[in-house]
PyMOL Python script that loads the backbone (N, CA, C, O; Angstrom):
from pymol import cmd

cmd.read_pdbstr("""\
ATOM      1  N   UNK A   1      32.615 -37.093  -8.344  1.00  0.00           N
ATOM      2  CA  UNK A   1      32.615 -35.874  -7.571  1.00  0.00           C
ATOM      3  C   UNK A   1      32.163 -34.721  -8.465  1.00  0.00           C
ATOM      4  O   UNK A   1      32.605 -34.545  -9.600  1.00  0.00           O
ATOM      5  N   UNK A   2      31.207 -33.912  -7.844  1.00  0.00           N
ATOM      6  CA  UNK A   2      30.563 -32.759  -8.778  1.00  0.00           C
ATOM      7  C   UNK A   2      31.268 -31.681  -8.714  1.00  0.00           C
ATOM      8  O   UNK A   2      31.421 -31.408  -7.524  1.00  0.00           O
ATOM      9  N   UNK A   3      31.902 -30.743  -9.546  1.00  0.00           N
ATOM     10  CA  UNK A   3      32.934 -29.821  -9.619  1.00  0.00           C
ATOM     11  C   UNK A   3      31.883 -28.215 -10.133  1.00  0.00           C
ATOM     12  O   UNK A   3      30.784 -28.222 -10.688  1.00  0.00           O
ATOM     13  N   UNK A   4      32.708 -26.999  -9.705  1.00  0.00           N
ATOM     14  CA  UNK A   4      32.049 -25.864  -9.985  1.00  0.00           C
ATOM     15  C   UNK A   4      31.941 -26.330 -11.790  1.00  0.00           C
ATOM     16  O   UNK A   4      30.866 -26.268 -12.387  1.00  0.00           O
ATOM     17  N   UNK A   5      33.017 -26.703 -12.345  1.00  0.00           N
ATOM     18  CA  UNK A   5      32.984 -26.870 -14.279  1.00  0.00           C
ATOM     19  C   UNK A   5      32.075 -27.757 -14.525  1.00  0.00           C
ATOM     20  O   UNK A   5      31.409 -27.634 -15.553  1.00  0.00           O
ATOM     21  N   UNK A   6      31.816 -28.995 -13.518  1.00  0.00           N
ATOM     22  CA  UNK A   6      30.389 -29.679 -14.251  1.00  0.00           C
ATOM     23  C   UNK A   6      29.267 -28.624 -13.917  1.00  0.00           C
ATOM     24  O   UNK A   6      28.812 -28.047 -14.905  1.00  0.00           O
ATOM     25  N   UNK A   7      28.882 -28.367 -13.014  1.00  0.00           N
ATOM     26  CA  UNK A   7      27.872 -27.373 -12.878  1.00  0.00           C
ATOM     27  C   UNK A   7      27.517 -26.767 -13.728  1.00  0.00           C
ATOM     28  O   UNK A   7      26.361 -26.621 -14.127  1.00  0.00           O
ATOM     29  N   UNK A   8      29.089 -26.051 -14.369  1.00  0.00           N
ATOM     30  CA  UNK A   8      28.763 -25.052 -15.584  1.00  0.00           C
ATOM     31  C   UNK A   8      28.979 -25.276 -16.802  1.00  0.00           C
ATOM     32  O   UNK A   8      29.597 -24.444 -17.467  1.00  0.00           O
ATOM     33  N   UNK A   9      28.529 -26.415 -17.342  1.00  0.00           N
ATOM     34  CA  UNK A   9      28.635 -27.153 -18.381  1.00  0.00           C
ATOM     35  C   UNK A   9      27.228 -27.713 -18.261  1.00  0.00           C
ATOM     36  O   UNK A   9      26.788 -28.166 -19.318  1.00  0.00           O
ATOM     37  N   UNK A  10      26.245 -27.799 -16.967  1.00  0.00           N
ATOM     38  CA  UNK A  10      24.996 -28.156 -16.883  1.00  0.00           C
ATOM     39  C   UNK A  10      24.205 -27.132 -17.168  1.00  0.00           C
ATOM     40  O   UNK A  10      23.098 -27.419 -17.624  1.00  0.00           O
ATOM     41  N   UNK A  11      24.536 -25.749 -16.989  1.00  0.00           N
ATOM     42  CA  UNK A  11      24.050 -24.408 -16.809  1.00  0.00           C
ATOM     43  C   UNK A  11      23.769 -24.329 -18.550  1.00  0.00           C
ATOM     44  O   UNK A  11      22.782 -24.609 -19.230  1.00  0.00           O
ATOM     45  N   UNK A  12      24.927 -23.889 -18.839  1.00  0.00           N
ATOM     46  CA  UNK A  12      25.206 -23.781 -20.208  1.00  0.00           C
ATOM     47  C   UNK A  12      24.141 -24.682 -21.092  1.00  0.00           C
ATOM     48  O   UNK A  12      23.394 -24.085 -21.866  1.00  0.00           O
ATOM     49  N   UNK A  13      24.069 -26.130 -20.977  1.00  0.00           N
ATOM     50  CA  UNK A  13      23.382 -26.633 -21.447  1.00  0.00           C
ATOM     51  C   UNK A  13      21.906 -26.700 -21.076  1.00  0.00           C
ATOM     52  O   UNK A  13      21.134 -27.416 -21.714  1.00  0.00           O
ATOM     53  N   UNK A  14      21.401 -25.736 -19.744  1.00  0.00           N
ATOM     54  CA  UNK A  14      19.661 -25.554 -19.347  1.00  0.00           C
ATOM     55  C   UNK A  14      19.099 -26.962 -18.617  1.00  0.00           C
ATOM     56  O   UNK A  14      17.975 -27.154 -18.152  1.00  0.00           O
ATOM     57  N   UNK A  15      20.399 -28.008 -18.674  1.00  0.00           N
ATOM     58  CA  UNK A  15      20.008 -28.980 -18.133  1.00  0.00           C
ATOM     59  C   UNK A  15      19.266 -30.005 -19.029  1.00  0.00           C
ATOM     60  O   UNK A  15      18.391 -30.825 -18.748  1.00  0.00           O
ATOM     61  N   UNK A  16      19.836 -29.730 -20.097  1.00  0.00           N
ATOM     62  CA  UNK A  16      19.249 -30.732 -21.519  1.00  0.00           C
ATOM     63  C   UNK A  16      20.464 -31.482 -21.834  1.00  0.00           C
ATOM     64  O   UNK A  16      21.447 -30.983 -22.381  1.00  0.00           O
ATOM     65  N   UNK A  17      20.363 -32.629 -21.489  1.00  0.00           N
ATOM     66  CA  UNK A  17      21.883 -33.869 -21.795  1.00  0.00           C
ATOM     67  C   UNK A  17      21.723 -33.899 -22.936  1.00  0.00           C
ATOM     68  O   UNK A  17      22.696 -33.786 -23.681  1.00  0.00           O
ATOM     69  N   UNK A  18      20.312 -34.078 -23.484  1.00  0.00           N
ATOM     70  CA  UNK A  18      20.752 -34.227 -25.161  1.00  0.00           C
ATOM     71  C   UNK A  18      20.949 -33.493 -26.005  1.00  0.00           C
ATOM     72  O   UNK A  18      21.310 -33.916 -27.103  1.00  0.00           O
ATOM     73  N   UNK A  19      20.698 -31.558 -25.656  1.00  0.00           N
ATOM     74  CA  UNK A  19      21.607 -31.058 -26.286  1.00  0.00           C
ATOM     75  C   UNK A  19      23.312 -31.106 -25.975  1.00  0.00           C
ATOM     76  O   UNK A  19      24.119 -30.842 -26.866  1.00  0.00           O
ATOM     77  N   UNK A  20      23.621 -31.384 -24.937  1.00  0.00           N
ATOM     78  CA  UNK A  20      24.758 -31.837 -25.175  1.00  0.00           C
ATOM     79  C   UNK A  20      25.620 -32.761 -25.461  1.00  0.00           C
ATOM     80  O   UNK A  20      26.847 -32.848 -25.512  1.00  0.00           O
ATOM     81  N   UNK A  21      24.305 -33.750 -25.719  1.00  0.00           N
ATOM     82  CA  UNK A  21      25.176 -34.878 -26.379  1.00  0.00           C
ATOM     83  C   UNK A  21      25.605 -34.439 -28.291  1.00  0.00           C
ATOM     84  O   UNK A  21      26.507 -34.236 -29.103  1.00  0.00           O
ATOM     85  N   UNK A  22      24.278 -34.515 -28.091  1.00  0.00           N
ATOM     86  CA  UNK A  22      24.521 -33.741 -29.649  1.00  0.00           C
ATOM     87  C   UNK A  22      25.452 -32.865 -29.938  1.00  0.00           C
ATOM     88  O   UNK A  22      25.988 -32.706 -31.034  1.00  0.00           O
ATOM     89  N   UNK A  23      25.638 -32.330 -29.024  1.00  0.00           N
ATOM     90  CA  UNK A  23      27.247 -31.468 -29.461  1.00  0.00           C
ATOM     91  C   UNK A  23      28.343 -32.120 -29.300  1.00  0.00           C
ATOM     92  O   UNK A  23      29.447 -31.748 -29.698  1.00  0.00           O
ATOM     93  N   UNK A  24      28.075 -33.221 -28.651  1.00  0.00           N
ATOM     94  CA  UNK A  24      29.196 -34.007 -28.533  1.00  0.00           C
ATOM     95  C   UNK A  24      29.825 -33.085 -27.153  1.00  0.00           C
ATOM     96  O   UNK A  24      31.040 -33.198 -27.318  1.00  0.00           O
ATOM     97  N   UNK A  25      29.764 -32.837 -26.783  1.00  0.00           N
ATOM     98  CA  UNK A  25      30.181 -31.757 -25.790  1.00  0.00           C
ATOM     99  C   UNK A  25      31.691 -30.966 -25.783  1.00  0.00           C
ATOM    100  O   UNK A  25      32.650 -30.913 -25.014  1.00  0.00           O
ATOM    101  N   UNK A  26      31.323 -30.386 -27.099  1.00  0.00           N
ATOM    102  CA  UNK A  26      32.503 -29.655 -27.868  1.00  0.00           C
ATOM    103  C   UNK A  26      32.675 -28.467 -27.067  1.00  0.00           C
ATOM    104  O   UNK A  26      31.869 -27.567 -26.831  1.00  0.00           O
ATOM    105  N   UNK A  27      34.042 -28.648 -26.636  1.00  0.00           N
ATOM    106  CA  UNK A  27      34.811 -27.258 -25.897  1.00  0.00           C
ATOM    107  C   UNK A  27      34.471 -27.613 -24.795  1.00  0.00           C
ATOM    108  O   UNK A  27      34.263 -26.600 -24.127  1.00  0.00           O
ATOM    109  N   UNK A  28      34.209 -28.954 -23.938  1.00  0.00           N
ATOM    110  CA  UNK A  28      33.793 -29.127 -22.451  1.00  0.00           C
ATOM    111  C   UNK A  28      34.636 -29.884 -21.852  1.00  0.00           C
ATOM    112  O   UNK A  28      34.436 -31.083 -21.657  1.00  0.00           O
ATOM    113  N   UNK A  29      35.645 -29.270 -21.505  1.00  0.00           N
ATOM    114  CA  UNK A  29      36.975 -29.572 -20.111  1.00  0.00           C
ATOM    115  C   UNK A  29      36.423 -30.130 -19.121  1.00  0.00           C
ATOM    116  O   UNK A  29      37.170 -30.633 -18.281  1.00  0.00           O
ATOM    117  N   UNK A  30      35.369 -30.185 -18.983  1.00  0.00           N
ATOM    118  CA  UNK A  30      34.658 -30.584 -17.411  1.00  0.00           C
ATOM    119  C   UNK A  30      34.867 -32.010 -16.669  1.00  0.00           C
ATOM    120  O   UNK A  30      35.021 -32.298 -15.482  1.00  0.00           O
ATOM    121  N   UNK A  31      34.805 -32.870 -17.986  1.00  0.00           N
ATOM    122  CA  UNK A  31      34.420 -34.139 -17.854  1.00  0.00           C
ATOM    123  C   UNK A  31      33.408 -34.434 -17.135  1.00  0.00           C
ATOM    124  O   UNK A  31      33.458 -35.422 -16.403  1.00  0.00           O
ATOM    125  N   UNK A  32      32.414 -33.725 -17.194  1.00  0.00           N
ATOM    126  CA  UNK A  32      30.971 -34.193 -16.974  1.00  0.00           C
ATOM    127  C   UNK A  32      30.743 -35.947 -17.677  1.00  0.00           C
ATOM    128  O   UNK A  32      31.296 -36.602 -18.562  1.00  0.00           O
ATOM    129  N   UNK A  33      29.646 -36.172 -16.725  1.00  0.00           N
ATOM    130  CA  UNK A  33      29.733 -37.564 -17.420  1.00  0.00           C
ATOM    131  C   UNK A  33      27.880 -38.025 -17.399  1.00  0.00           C
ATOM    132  O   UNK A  33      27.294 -37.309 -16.587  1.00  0.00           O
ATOM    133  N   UNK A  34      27.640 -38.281 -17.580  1.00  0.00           N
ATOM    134  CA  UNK A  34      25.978 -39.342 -17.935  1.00  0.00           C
ATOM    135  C   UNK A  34      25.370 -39.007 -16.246  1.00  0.00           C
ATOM    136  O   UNK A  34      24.304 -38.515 -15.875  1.00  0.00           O
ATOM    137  N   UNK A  35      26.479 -39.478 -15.524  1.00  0.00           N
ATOM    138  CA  UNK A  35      26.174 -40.510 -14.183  1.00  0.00           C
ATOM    139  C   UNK A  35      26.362 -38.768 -13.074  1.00  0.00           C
ATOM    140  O   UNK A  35      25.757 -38.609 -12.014  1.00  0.00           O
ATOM    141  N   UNK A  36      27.471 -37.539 -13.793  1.00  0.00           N
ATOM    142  CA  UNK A  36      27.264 -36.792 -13.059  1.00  0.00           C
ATOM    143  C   UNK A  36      25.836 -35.544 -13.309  1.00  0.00           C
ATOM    144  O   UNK A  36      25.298 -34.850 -12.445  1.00  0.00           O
ATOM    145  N   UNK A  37      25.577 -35.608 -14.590  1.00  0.00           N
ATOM    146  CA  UNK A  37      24.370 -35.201 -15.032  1.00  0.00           C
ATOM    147  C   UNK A  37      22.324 -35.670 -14.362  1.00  0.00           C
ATOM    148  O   UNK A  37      21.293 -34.998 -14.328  1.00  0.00           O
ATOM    149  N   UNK A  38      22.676 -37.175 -13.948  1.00  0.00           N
ATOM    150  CA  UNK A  38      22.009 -37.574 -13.180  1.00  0.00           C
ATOM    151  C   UNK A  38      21.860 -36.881 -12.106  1.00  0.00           C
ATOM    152  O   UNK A  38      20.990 -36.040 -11.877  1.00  0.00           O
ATOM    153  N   UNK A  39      23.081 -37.384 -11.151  1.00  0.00           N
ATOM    154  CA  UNK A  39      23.114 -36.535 -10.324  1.00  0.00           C
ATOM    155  C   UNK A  39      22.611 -35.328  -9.816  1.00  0.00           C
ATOM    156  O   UNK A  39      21.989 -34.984  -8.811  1.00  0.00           O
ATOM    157  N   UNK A  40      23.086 -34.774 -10.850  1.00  0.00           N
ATOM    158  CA  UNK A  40      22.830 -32.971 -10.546  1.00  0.00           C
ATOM    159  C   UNK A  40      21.425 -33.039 -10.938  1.00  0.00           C
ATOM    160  O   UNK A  40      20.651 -32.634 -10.070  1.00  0.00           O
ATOM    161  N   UNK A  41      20.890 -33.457 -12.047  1.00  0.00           N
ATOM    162  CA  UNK A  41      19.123 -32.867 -12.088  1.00  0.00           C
ATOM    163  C   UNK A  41      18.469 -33.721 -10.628  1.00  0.00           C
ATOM    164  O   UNK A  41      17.407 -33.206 -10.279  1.00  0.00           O
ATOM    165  N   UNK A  42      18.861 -34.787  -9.826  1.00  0.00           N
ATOM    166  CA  UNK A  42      18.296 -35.479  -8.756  1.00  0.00           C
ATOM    167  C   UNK A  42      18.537 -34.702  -7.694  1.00  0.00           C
ATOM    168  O   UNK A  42      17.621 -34.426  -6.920  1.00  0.00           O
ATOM    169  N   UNK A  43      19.920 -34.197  -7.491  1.00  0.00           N
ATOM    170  CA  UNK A  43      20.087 -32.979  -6.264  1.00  0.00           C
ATOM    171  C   UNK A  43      19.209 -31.620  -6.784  1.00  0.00           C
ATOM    172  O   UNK A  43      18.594 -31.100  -5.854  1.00  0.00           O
ATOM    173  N   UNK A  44      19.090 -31.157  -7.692  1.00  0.00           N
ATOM    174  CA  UNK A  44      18.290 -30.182  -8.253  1.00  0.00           C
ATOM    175  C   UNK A  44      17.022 -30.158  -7.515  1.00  0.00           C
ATOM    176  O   UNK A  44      16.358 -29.403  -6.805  1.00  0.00           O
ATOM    177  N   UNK A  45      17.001 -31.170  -7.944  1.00  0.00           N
ATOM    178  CA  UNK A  45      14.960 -31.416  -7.472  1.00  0.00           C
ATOM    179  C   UNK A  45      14.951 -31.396  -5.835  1.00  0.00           C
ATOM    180  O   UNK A  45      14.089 -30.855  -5.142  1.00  0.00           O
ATOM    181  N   UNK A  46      16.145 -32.134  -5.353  1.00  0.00           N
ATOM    182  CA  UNK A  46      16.118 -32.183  -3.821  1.00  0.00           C
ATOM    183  C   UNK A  46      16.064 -31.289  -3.326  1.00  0.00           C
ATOM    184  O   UNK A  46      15.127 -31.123  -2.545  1.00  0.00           O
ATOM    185  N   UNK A  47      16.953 -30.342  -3.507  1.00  0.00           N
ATOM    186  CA  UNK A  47      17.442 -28.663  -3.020  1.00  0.00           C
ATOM    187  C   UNK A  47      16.247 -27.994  -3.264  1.00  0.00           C
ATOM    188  O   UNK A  47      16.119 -27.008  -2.539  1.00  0.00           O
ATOM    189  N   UNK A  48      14.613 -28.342  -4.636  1.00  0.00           N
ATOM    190  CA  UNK A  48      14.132 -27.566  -4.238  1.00  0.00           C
ATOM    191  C   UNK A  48      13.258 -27.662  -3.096  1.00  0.00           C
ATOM    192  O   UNK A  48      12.832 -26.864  -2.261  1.00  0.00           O
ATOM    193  N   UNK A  49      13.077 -29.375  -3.416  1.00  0.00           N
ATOM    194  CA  UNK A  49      12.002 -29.457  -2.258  1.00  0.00           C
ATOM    195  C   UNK A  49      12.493 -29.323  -0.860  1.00  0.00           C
ATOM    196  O   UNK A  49      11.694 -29.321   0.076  1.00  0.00           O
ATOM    197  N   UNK A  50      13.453 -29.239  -0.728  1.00  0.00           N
ATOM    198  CA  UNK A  50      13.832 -28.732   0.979  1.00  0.00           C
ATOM    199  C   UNK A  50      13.598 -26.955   0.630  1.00  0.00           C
ATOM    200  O   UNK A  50      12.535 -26.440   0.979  1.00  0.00           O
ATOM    201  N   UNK A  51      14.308 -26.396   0.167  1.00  0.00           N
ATOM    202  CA  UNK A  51      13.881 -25.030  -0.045  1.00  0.00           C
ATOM    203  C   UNK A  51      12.503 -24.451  -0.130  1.00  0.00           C
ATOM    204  O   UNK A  51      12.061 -23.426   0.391  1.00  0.00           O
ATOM    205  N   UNK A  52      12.173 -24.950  -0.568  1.00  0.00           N
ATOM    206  CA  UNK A  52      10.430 -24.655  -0.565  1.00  0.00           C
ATOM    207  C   UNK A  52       9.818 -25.413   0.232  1.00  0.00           C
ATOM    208  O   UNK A  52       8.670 -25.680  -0.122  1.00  0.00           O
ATOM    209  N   UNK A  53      10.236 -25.958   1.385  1.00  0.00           N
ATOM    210  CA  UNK A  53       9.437 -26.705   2.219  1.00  0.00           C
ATOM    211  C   UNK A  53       8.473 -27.600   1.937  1.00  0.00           C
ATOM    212  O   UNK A  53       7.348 -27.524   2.430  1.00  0.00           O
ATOM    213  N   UNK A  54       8.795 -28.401   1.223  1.00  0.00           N
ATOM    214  CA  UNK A  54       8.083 -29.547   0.593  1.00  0.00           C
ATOM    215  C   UNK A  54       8.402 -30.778   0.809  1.00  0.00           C
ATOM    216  O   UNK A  54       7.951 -31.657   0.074  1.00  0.00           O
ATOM    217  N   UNK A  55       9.365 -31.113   2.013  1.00  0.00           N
ATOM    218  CA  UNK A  55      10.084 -31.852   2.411  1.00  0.00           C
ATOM    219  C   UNK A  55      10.189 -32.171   3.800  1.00  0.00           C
ATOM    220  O   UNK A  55      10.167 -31.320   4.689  1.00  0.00           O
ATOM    221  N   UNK A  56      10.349 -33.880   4.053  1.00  0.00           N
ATOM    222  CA  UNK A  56      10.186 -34.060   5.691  1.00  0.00           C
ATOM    223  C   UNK A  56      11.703 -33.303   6.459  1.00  0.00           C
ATOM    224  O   UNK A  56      12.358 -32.672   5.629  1.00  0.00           O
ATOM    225  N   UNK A  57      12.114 -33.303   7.450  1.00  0.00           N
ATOM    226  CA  UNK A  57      13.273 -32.932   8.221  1.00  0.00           C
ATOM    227  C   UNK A  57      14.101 -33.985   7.860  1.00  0.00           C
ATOM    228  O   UNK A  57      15.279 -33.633   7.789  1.00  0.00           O
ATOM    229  N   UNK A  58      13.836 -35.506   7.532  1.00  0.00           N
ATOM    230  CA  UNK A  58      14.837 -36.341   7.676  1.00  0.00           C
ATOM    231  C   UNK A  58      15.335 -36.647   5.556  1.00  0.00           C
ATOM    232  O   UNK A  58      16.106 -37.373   4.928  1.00  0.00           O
ATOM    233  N   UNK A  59      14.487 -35.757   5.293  1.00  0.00           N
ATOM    234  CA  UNK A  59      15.085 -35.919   3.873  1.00  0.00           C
ATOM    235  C   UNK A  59      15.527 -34.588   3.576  1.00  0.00           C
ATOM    236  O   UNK A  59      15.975 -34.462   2.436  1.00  0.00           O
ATOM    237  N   UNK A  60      15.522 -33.539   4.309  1.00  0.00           N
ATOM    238  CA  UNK A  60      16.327 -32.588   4.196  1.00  0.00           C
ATOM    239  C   UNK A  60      17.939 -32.590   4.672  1.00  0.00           C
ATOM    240  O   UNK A  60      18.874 -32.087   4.050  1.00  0.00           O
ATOM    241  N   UNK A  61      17.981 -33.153   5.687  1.00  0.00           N
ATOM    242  CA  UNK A  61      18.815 -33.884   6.396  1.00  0.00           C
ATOM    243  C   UNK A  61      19.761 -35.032   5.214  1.00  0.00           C
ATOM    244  O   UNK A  61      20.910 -34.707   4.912  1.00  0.00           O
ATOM    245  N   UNK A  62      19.358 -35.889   4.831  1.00  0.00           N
ATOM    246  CA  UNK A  62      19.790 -36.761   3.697  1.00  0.00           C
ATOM    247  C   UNK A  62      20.180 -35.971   2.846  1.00  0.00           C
ATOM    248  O   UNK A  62      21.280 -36.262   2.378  1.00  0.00           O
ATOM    249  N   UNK A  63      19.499 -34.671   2.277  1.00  0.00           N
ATOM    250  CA  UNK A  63      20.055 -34.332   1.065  1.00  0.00           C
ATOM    251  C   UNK A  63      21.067 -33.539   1.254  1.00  0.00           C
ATOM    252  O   UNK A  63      21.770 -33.393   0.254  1.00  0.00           O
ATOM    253  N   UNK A  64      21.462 -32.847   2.399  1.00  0.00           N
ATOM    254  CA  UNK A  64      22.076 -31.699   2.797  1.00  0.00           C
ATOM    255  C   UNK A  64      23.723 -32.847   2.883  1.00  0.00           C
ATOM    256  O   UNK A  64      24.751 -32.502   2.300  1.00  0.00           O
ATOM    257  N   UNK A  65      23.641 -33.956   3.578  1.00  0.00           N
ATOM    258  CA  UNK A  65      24.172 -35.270   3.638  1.00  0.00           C
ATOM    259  C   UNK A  65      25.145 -35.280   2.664  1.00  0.00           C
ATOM    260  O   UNK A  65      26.328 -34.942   2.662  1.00  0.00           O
ATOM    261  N   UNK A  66      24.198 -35.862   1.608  1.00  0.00           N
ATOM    262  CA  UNK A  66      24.758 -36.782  -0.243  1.00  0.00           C
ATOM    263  C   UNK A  66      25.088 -34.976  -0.545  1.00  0.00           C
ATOM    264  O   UNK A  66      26.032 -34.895  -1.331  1.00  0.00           O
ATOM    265  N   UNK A  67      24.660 -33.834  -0.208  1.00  0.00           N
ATOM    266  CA  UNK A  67      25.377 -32.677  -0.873  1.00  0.00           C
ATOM    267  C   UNK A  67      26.910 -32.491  -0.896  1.00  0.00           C
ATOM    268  O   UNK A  67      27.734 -32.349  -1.799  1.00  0.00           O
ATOM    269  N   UNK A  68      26.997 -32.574   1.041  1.00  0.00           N
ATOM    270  CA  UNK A  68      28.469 -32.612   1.192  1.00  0.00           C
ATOM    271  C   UNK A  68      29.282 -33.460   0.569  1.00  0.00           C
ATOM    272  O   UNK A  68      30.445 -33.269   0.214  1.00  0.00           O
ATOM    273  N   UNK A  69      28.336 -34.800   0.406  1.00  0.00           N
ATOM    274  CA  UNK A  69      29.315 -35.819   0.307  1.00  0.00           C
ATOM    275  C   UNK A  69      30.159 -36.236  -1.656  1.00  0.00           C
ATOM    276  O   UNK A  69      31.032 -37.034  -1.998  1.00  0.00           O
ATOM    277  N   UNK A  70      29.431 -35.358  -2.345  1.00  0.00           N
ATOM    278  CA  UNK A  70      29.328 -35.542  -3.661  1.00  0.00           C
ATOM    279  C   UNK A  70      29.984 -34.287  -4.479  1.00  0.00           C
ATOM    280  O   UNK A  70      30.268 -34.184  -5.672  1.00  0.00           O
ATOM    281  N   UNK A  71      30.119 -33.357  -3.374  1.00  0.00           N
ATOM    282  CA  UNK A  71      30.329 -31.959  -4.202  1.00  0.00           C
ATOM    283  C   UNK A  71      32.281 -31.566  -3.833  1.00  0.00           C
ATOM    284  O   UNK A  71      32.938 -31.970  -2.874  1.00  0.00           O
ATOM    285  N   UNK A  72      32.728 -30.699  -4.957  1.00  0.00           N
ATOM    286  CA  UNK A  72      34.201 -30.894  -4.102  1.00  0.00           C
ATOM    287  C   UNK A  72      34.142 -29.681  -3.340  1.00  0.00           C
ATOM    288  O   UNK A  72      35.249 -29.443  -2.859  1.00  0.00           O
ATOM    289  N   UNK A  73      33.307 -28.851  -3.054  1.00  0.00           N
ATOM    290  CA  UNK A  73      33.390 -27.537  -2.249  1.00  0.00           C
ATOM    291  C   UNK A  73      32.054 -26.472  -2.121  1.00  0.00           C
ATOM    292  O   UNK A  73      31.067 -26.372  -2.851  1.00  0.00           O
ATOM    293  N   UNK A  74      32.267 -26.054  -1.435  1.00  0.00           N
ATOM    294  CA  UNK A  74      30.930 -24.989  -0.793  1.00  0.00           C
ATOM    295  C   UNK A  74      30.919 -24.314  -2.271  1.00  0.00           C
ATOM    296  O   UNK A  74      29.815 -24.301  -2.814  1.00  0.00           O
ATOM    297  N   UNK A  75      32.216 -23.642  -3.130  1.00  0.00           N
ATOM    298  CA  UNK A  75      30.854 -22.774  -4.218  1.00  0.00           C
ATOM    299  C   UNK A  75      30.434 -23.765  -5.040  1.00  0.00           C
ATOM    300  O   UNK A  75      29.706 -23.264  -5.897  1.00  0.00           O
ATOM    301  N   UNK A  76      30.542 -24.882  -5.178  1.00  0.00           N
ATOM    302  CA  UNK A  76      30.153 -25.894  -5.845  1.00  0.00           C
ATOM    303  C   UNK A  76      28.430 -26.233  -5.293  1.00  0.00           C
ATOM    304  O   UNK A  76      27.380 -26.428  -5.906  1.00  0.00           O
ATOM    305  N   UNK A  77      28.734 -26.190  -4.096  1.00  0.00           N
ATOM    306  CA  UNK A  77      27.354 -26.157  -3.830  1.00  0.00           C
ATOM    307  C   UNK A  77      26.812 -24.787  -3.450  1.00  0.00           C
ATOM    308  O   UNK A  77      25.892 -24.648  -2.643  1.00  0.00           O
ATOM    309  N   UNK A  78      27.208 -24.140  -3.849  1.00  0.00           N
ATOM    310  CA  UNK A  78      25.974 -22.610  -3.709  1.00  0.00           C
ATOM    311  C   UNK A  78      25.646 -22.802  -5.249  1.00  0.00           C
ATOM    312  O   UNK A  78      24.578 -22.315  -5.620  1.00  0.00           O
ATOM    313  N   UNK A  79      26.404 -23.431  -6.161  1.00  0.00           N
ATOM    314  CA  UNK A  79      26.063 -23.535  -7.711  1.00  0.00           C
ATOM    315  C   UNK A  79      24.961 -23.840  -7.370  1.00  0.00           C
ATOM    316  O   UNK A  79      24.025 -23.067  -7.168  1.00  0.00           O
ATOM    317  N   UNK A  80      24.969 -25.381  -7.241  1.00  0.00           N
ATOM    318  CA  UNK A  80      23.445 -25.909  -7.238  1.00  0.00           C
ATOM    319  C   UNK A  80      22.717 -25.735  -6.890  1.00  0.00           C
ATOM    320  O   UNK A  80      21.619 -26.109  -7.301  1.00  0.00           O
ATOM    321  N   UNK A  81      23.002 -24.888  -5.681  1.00  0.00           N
ATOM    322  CA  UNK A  81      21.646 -24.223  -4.323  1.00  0.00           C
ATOM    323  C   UNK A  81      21.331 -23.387  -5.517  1.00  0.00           C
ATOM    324  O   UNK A  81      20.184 -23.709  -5.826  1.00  0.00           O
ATOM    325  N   UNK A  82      21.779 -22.441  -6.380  1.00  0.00           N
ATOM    326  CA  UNK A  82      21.576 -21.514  -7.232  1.00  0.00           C
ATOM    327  C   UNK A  82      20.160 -22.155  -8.289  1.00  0.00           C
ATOM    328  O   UNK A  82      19.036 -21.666  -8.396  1.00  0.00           O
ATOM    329  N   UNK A  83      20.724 -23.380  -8.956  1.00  0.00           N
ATOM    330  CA  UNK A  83      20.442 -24.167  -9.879  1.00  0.00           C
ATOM    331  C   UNK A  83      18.607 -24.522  -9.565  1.00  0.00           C
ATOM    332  O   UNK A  83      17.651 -24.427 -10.336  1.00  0.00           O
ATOM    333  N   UNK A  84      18.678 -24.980  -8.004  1.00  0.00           N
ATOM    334  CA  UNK A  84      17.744 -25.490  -7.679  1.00  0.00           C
ATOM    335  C   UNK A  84      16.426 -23.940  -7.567  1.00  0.00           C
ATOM    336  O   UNK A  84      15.263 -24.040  -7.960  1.00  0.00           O
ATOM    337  N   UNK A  85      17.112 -22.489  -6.867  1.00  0.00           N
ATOM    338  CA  UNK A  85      16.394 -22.053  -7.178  1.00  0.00           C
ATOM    339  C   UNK A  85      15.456 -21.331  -8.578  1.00  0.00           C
ATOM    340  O   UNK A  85      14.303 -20.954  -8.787  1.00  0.00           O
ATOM    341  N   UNK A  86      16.403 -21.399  -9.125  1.00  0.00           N
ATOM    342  CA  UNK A  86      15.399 -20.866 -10.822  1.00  0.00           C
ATOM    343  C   UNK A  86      14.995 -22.665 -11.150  1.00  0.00           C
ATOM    344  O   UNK A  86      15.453 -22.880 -12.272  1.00  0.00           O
ATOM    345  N   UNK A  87      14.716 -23.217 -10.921  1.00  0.00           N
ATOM    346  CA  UNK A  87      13.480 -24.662 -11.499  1.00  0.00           C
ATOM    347  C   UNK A  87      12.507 -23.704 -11.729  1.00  0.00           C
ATOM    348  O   UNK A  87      11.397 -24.037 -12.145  1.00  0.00           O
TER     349      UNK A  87
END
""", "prot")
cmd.dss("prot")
cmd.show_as("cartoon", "prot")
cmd.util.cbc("prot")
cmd.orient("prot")
């Protein structure tokens, strides 16, 4: 489940896992993990292409879907809606 603290532990890091691996991910309460880092750069990309209309109706639909279904709450997902717009 994607939390507002993974978000901002993705932020922080610009969306580079391997700078945060390399830090070992010192001072990160989040428990971000490999598999939620995936995640988020794959919804990233989704959110933009529905946002920018680059996308059919039925994969906007899907992503809007796996959003609800993955995130624990609406500012959790305005994070990423956020995230997706500065790409």
């Amino acid at each position: 489940m994607l939390t507002l603290a993974k978000i901002q532990t993705y932020e922080r890091f610009r969306g580079d896992i391997d700078g945060f691996a390399r830090s070992r991910g010192r001072g990160d309460t989040s428990g971000i993990t490999d598999e939620d880092w995936s995640l988020i750069d794959r919804l990233r990309q989704a959110i933009y292409l529905v946002a920018t209309r680059q996308a059919a109706d039925s994969f906007r639909a899907q992503t809007e879907q796996e959003l609800q279904a993955v995130t624990e709450d609406e500012p959790t997902r305005e994070a990423l809606r956020s995230l997706a717009r500065s790409y």
